[in-house]
C-alpha positions as CSV (number, residue, x, y, z in Angstrom):
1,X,-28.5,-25.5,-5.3
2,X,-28.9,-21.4,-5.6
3,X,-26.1,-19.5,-5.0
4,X,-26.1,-16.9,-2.4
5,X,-23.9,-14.2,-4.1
6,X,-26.3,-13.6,-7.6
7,X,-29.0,-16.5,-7.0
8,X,-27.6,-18.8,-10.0
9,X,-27.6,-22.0,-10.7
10,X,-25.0,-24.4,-9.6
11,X,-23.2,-27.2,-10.7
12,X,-21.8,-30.0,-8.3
13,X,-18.2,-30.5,-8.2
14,X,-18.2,-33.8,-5.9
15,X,-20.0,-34.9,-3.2
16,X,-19.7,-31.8,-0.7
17,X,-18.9,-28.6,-3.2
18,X,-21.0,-26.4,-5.6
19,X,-19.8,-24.1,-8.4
20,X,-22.3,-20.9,-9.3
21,X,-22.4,-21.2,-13.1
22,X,-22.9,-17.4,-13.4
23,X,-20.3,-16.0,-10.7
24,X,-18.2,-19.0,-10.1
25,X,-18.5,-18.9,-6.4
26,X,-17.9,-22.3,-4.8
27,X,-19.3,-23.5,-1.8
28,X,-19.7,-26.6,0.3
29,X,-22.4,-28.3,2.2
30,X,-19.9,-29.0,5.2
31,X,-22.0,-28.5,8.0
32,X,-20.8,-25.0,9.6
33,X,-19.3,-25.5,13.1
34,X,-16.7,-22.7,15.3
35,X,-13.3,-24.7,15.7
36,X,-9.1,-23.5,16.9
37,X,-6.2,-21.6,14.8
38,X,-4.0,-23.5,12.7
39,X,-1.0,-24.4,14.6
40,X,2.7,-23.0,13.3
41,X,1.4,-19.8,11.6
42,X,1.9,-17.3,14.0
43,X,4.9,-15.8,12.4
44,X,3.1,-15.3,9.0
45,X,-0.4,-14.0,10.7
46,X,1.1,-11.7,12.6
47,X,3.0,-10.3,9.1
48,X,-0.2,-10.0,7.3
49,X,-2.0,-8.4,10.4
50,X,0.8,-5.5,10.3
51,X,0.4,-5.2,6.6
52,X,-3.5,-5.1,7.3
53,X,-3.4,-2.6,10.3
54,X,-1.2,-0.4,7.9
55,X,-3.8,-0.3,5.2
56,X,-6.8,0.6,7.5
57,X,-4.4,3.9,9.0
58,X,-4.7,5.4,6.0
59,X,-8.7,5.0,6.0
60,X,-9.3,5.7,9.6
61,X,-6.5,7.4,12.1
62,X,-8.2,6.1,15.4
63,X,-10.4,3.6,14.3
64,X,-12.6,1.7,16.6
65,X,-12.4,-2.0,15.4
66,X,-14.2,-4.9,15.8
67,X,-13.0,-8.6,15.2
68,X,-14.4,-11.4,14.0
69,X,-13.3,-14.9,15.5
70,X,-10.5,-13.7,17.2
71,X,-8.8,-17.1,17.8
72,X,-6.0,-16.8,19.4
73,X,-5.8,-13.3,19.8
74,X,-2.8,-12.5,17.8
75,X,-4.8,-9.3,15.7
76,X,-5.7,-8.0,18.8
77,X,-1.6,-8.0,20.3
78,X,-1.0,-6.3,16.8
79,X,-3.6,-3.9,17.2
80,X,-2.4,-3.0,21.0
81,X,0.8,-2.5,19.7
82,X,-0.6,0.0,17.5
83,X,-2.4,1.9,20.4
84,X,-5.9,0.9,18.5
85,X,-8.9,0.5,20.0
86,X,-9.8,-3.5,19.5
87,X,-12.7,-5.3,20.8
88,X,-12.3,-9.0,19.9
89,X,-15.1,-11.7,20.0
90,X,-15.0,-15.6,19.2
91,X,-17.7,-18.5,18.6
92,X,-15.6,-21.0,19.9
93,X,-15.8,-21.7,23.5
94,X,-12.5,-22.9,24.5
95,X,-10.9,-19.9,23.0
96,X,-13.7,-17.6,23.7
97,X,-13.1,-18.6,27.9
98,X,-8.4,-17.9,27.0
99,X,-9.4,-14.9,24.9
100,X,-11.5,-13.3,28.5
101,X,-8.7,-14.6,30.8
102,X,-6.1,-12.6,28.6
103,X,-8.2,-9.5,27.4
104,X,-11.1,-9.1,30.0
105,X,-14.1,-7.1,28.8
106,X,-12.6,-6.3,25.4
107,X,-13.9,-9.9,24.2
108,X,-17.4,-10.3,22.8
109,X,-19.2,-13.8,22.6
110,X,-20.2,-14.1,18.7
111,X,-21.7,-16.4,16.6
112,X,-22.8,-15.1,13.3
113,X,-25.4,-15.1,11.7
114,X,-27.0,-15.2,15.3
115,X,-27.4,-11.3,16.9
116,X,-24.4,-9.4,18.1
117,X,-25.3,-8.5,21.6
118,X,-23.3,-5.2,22.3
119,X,-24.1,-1.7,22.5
120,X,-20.8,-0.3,20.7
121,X,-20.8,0.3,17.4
122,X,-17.5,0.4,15.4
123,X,-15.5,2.0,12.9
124,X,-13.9,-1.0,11.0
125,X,-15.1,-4.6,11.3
126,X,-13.1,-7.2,10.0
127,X,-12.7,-10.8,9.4
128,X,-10.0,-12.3,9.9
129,X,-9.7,-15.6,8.1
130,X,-13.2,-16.2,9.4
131,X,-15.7,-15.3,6.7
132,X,-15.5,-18.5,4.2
133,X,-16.7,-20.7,7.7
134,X,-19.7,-18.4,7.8
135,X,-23.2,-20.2,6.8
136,X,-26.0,-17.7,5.5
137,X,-23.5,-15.0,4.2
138,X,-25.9,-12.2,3.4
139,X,-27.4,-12.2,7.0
140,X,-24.3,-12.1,8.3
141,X,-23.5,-9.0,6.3
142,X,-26.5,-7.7,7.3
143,X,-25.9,-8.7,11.2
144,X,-22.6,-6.7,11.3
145,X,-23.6,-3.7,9.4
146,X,-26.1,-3.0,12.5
147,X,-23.3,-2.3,14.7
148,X,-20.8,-0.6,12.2
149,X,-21.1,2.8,11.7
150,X,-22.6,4.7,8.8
151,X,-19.3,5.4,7.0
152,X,-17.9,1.9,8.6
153,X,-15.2,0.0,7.0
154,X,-15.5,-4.1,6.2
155,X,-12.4,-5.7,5.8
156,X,-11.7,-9.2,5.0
157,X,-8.5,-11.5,4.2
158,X,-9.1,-15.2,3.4
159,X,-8.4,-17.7,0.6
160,X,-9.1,-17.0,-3.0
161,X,-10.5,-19.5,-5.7
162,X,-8.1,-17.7,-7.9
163,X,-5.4,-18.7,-6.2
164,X,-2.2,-21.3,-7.7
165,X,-3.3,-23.6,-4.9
166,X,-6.7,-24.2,-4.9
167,X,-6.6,-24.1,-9.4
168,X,-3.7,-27.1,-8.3
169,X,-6.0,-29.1,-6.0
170,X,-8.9,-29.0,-8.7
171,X,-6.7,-29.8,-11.5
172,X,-6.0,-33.1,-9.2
173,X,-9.3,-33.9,-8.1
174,X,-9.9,-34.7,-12.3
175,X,-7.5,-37.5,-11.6
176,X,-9.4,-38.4,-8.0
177,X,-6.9,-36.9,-6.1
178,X,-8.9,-35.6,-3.3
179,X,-6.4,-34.9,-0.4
180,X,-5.5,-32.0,-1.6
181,X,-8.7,-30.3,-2.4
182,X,-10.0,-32.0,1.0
183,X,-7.6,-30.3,2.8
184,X,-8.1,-26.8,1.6
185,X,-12.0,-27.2,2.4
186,X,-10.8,-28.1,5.7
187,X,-12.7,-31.2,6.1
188,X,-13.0,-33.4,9.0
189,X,-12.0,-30.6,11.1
190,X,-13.7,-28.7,13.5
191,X,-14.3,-25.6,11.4
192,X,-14.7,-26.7,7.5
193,X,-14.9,-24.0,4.9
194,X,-18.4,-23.1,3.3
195,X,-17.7,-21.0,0.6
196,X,-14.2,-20.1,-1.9
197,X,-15.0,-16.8,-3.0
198,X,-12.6,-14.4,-5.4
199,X,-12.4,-10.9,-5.8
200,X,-15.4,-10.5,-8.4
201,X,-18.2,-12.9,-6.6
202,X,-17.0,-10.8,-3.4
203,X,-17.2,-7.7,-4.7
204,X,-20.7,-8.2,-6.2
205,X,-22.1,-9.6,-2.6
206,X,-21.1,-6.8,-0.7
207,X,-22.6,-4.0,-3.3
208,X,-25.7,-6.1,-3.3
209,X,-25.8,-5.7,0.4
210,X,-25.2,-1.8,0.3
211,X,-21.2,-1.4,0.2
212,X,-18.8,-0.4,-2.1
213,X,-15.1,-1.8,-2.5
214,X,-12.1,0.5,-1.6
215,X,-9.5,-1.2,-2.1
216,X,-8.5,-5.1,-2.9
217,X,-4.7,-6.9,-2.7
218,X,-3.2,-9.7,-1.8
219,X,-1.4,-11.3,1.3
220,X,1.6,-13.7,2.0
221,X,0.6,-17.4,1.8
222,X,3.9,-19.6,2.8
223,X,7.0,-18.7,4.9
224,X,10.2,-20.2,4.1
225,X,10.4,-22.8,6.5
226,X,6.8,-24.6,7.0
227,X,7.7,-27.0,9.5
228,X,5.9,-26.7,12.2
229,X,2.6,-26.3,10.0
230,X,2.9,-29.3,8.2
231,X,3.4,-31.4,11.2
232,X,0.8,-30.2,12.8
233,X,-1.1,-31.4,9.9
234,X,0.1,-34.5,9.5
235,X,1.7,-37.3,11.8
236,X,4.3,-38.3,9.5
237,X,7.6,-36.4,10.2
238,X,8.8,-37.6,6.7
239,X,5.8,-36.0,5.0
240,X,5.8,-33.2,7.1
241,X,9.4,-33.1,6.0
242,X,8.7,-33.3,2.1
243,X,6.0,-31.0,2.0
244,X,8.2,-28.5,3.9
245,X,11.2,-28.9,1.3
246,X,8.5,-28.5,-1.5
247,X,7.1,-25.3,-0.3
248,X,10.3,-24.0,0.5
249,X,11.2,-24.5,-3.2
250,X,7.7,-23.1,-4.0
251,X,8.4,-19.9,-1.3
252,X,10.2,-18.3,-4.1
253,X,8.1,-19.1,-7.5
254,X,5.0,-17.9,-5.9
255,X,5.5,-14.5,-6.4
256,X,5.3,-14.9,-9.8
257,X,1.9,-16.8,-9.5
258,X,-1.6,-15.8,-9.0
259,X,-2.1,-15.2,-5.0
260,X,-3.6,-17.6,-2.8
261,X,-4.8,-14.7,-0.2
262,X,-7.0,-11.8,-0.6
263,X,-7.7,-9.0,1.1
264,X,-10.5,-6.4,0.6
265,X,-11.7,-3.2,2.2
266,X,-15.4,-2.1,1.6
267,X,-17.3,1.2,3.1
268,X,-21.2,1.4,4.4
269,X,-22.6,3.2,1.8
270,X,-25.0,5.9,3.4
């Protein structure tokens, strides 16, 4: 297995997931497939989008943005809000069909690394918890730098490898305790993860492919109360119930712990 960030070798963690020996960006061989929103986030997205929408003002005052997988169109409300010019777009068809009912025009059909048939370009593009389903990362980058403008932002937030859960979930996989590490892959879903990147293997994709990084931080992982995630995830109210208790007791340590969600800005270099 070659890895797609600095062509090294890999090494196999377990049956599905890869480790580049030279950049340490993991990967799966899941196969890659366009699936829903995690129910019983909204609260927190919609925090992390105002923190996100924040940081790009100070790049761009009316920037021209393009979405990634818009799901269920909660980015785009934050963006409105903002008076900012958003066009979304999703791959998955059920929520491509509620995202045209609610937005009209302003919704793009989009499965990377296929073409993106539009004749706008943009200011900003960004993924939004989208870019670690992606197969074929570097023609992906290449798709959406064709319509993002010459001094274009790319901005993405989405799980890091140097995060206190995912170093957790492989400390227990040692011991073949799998659920964990399952879960954050997000297999036997609809939309698995293909690749676990951190700031380093990220940063050195996106200068190979002509970008430089701007700026890179972090983004809230857990509310307080987790409820309605966890029982969406699970059947069990009595686990749903214990894992809620247990993060609630973990809502606090965790700012003292390496962060779980990244966020980075890059510009087009000219």
């Amino acid at each position: 297995m070659i890895c797609q960030v600095c062509s090294g070798k890999a090494k196999k963690i377990n049956f599905y997931s890869f480790k580049c020996r030279s950049c340490n960006y993991f990967f799966s061989n899941l196969n890659p497939s366009a699936g829903q929103d995690i129910v019983g986030i909204e609260n927190l997205r919609r925090k992390n989008f105002k923190k996100i929408i924040r940081k790009l003002l100070k790049y761009k005052a009316n920037p021209k943005i393009l979405e990634i997988g818009s799901g269920d169109g909660y980015f785009i409300d934050e963006c409105n809000i903002a008076n900012i010019d958003i066009t979304g777009s999703e791959a998955y068809h059920k929520s491509f069909l509620r995202l045209k009912l609610n937005y009209g025009e302003k919704i793009l059909k989009v499965y990377l690394p296929k073409p993106i048939k539009t004749n706008l370009t943009f200011d900003i593009i960004i993924f939004n918890d989208v870019f670690e389903h992606l197969e074929k990362i570097n023609d992906v980058i290449r798709e959406v730098s064709l319509v993002l403008k010459d001094d274009g932002l790319i901005v993405l937030n989405l799980p890091t490898s140097d995060g206190i859960i995912f170093k957790i979930s492989r400390f227990l996989l040692r011991f073949k305790i799998n659920k964990f590490y399952d879960r954050l892959w997000q297999k036997n879903t609809s939309s698995p993860h293909l690749s676990y990147f951190n700031k380093f293997n990220l940063t050195k994709l996106f200068i190979k492919n002509q970008f430089s990084l701007l700026e890179e931080g972090s983004l809230a992982t857990l509310e307080f109360n987790n409820f309605k995630r966890f029982r969406n995830l699970y059947k069990s109210i009595f686990l749903s119930l214990i894992f809620t208790i247990l993060t609630s007791m973990f809502f606090f340590i965790q700012f003292f712990l390496p962060k779980d969600i990244m966020y980075l800005i890059f510009k087009k270099n000219k």
